[in-house]
C-alpha positions as CSV (number, residue, x, y, z in Angstrom):
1,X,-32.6,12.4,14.8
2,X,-29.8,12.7,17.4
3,X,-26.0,13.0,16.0
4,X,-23.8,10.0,17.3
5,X,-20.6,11.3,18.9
6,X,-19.1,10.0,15.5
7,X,-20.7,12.4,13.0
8,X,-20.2,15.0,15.3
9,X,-16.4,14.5,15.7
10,X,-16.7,14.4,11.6
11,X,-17.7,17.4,11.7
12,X,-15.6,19.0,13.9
13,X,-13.1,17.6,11.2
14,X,-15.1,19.1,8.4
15,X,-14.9,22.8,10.1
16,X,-11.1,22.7,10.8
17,X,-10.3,21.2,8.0
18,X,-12.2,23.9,5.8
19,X,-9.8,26.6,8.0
20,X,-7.0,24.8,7.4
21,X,-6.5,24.2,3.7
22,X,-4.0,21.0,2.6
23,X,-3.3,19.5,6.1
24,X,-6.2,16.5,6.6
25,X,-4.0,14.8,8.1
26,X,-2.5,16.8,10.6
27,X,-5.9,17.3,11.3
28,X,-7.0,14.0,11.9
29,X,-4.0,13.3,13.8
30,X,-5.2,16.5,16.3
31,X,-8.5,14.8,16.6
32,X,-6.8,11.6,17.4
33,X,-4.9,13.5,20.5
34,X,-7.9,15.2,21.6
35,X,-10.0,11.8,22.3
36,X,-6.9,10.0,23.7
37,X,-5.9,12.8,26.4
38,X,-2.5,12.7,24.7
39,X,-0.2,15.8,23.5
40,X,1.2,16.3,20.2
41,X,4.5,17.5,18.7
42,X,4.1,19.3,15.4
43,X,7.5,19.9,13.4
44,X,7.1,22.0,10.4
45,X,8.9,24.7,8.4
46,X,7.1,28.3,9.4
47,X,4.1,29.0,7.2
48,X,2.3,25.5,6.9
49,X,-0.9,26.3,9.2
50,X,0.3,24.4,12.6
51,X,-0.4,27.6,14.9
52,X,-3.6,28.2,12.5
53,X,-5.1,24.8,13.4
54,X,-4.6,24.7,17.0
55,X,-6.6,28.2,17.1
56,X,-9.4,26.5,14.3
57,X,-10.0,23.9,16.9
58,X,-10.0,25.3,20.0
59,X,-12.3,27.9,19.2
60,X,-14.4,25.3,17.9
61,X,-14.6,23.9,20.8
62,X,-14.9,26.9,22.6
63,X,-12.3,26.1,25.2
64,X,-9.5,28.8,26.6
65,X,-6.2,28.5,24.3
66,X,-3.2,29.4,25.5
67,X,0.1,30.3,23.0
68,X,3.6,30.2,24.5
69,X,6.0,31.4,22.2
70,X,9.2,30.1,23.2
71,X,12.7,32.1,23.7
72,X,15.7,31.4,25.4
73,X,15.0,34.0,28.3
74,X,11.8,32.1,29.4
75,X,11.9,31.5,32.5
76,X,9.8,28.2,34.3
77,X,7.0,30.4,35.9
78,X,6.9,31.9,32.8
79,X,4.3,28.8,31.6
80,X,3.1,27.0,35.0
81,X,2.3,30.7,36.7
82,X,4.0,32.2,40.1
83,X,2.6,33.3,43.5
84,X,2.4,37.3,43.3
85,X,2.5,39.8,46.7
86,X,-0.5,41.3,47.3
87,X,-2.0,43.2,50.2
88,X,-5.5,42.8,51.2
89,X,-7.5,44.9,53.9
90,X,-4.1,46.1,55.1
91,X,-2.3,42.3,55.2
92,X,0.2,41.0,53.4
93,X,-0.1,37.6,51.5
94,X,0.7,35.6,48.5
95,X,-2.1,35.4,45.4
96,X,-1.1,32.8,43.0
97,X,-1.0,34.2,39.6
98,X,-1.7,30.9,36.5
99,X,0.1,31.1,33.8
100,X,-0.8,30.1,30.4
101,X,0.0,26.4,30.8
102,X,-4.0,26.8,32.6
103,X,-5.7,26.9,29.3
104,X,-7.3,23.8,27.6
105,X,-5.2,24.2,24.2
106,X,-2.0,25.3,24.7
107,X,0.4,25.7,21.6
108,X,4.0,25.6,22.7
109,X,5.6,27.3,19.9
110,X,8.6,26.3,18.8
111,X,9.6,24.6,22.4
112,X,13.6,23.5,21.4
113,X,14.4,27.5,21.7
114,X,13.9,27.4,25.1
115,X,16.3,26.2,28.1
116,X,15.8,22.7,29.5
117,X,14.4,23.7,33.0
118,X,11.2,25.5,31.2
119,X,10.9,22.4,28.7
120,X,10.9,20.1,32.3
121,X,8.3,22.7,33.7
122,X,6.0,22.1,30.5
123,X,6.8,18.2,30.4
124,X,6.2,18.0,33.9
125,X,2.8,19.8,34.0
126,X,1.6,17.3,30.5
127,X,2.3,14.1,32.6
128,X,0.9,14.9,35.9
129,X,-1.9,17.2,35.0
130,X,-1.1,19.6,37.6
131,X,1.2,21.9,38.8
132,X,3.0,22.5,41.9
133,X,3.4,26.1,43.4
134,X,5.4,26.4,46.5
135,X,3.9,23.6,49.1
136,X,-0.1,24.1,46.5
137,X,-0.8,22.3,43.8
138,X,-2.9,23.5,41.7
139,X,-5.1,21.0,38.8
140,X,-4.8,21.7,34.9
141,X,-8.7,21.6,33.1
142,X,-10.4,18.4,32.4
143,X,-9.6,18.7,28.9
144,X,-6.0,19.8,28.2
145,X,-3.9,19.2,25.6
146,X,-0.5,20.8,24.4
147,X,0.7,21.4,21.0
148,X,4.0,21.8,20.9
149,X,6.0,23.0,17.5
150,X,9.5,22.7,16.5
151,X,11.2,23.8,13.5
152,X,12.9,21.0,11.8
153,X,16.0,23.2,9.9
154,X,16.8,26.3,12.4
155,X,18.4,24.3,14.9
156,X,21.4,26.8,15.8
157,X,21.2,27.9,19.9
158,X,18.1,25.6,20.1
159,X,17.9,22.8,23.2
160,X,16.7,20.0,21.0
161,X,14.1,17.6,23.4
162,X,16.1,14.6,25.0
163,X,14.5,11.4,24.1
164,X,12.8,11.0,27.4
165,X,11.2,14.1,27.0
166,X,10.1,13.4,23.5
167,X,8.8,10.2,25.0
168,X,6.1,12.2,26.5
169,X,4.0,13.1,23.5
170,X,1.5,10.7,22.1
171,X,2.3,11.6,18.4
172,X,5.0,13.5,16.4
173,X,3.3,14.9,13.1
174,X,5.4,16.3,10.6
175,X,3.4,19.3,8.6
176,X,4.4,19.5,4.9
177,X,4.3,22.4,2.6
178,X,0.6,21.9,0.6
179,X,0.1,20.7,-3.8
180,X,-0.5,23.1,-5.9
181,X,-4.2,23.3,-6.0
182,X,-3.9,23.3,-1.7
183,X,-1.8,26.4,-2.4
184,X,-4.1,28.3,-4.4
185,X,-7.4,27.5,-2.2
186,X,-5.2,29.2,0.6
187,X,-4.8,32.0,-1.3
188,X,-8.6,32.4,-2.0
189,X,-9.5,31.9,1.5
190,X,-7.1,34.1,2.9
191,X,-8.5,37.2,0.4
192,X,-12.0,36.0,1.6
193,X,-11.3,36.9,5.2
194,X,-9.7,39.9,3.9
195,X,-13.4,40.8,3.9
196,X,-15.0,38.5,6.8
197,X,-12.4,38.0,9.1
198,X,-11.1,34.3,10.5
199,X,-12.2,35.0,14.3
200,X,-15.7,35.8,13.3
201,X,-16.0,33.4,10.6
202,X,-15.0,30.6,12.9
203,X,-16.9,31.7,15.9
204,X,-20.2,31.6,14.1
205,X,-19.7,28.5,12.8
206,X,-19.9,25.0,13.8
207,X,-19.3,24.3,17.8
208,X,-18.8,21.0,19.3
209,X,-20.2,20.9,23.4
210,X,-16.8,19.4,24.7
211,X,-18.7,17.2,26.5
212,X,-18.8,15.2,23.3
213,X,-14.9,14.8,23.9
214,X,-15.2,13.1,27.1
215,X,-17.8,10.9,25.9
216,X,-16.0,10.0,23.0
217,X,-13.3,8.8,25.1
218,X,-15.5,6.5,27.3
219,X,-16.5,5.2,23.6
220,X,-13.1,4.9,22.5
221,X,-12.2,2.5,25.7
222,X,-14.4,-0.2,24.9
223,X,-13.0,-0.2,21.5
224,X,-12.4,-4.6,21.1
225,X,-8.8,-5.3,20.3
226,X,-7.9,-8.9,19.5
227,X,-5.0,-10.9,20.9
228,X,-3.6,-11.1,17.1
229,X,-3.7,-7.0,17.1
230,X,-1.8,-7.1,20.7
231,X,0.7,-9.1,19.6
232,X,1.1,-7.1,16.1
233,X,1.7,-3.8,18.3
234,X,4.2,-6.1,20.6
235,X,5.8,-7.1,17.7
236,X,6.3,-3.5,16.4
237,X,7.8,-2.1,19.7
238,X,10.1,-5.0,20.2
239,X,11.5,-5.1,16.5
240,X,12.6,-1.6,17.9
241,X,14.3,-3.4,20.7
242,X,15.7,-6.1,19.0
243,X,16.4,-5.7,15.5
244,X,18.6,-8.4,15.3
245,X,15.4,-10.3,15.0
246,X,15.3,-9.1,11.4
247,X,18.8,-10.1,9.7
248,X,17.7,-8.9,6.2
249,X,16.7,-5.5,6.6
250,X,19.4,-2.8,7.8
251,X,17.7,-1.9,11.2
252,X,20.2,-3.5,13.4
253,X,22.9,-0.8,11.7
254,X,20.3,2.2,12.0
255,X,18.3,2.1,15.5
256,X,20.3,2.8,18.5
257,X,17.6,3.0,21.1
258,X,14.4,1.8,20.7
259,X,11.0,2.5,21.8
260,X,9.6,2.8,25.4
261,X,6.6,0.8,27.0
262,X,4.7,4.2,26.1
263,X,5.3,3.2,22.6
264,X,2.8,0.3,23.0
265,X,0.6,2.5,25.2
266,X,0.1,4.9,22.8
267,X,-0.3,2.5,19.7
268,X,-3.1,1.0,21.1
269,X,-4.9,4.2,22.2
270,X,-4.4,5.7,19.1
271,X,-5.5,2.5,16.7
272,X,-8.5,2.3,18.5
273,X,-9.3,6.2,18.1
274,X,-8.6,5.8,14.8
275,X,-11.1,2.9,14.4
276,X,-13.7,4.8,16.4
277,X,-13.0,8.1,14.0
278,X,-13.8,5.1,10.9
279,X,-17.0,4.6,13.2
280,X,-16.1,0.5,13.8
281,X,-16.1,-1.1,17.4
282,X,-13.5,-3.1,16.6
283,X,-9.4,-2.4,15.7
284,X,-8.1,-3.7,12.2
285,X,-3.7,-3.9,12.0
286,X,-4.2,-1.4,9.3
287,X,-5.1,1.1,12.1
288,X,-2.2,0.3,13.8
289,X,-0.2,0.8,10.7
290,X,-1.7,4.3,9.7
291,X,-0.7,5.4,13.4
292,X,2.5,4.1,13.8
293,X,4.7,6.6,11.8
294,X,3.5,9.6,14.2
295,X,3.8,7.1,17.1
296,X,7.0,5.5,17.1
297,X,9.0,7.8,14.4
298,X,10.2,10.4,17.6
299,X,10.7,7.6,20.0
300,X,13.1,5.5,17.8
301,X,17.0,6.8,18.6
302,X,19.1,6.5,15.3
303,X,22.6,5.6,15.1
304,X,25.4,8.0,14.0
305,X,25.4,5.5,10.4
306,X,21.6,6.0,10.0
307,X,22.1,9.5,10.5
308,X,25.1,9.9,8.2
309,X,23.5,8.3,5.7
310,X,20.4,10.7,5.7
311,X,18.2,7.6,7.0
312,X,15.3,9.1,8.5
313,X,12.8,7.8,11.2
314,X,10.3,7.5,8.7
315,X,12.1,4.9,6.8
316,X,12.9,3.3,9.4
317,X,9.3,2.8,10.7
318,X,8.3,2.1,6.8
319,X,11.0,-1.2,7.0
320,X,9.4,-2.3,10.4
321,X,5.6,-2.2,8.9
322,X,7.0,-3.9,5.7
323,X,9.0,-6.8,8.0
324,X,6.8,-7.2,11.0
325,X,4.1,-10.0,9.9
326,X,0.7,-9.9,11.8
327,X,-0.4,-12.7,13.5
């Protein structure tokens, strides 16, 4: 009997997560990127398994990854690629050279330490899809997706993302250190490949035809959402706007800017991938409410209170769930 693209995706989650010990649900929140074309922004402290996944899933996928690790020196071409002098049968002439923006997985590591003309270069390429050489432009893959990392303490002679820019990525997913018994499966697995290495283990294991991807999506598009769960992700994205609507909680005093028409964009995309991934046709507001932490957390601009009283966008997000009625 044929796999639906469901089980298949489950597996693909199965297999990562089996690489990458503690983290299901920055896992599921890669998957969740993947079928809804979007890019992610992990922040983590070193050591939790971001750089680990990306690699466990593109070579699942079997699809070119591409790591850019980020320094102040970098330099634009150093991620879209430059046009190289070459000469050929005796003439001069310009060979453009990709960079490694080109692959299909990309992880951006650690993308604050670098200058604010390379993070526009790397912004630039996520929303168009392409990238312009010159007077050439020249198209990304079909299936492209950028991981971007940041790490949430170092911030001394970083170039933290403005807010527009942060506006670009479909989720922000913060990695955690793992429990206890996490901890100590890491350590087993990592003296198992002591013996079989990762590369090989994970190459001859399960593979996903990415074509299952694009399908997925087409799947994920028909996905039914109600009027009552429209109005529920309007409601979130304007209680960001106007939290005066809300006199008894504290968000008036704690959100300075709120969230983008991208906000609502990407709550919808993502509730309805998240439905699909709980193989239903149909979206629930408790999808919408498992996604909206990694969706609206980075887009919500605290004020200098929130922020001096250690408020986090997290809480903030929690007290908008907990106010915002559906229906």
């Amino acid at each position: 009997m044929a796999q639906t693209q469901q089980e298949l995706v489950s597996q693909l989650f199965d297999h990562v997560n089996q690489s990458v010990i503690g983290q299901p649900q920055v896992i599921k929140s890669l998957l969740i990127g993947l079928l809804t074309n979007g890019h992610i922004l992990l922040e983590g402290l070193p050591g939790t398994a971001k750089t680990r996944s990306v690699k466990a899933l593109a070579q699942a996928l079997q699809v070119p990854f591409g790591r850019i690790q980020f320094t102040p020196d970098l330099l634009p071409s150093d991620v879209t690629g430059t046009e190289v002098y070459q000469e050929e049968a005796g003439k001069p002439q310009l060979r453009f050279q990709a960079g490694p923006i080109f692959n299909s997985i990309v992880l951006a590591d650690e993308i604050n330490r670098a200058p604010a003309k390379v993070q526009a270069a790397l912004l630039e390429a996520m929303a168009e899809g392409t990238v312009t050489i010159s007077d050439h432009t020249y198209a990304l893959p079909s299936l492209f997706m950028v991981l971007a990392t940041q790490n949430p303490i170092e911030q001394e002679g970083t170039y933290p993302l403005p807010e527009a820019q942060m506006d670009r990525f479909m989720l922000k997913v913060k990695v955690d250190y793992p429990t206890d018994e996490a901890e100590l499966d890491i350590i087993r697995l990592v003296r198992k490949e002591e013996i079989l290495p990762l590369s090989s283990n994970e190459v001859e294991g399960f593979t996903l035809d990415p074509q299952v991807i694009f399908d997925a999506r087409q799947s994920i598009s028909s996905i039914h959402v109600s009027e009552i769960v429209e109005r529920y992700i309007v409601s979130l994205v304007m209680a960001t706007r106007y939290p005066e609507r809300y006199p008894n909680t504290d968000l008036e005093q704690w959100i300075a800017i709120g969230a983008s028409p991208r906000a609502s964009i990407a709550l919808d995309k993502c509730a309805r991938a998240y439905a699909w991934l709980d193989q239903r046709d149909y979206v629930e507001p408790d999808d919408v409410r498992a996604v909206a932490g990694s969706v609206l957390g980075h887009r919500i601009a605290l004020t200098y209170d929130a922020i001096s009283d250690d408020v986090t966008a997290e809480s903030v997000v929690q007290v908008l769930l907990d106010n915002v009625v559906v229906g």
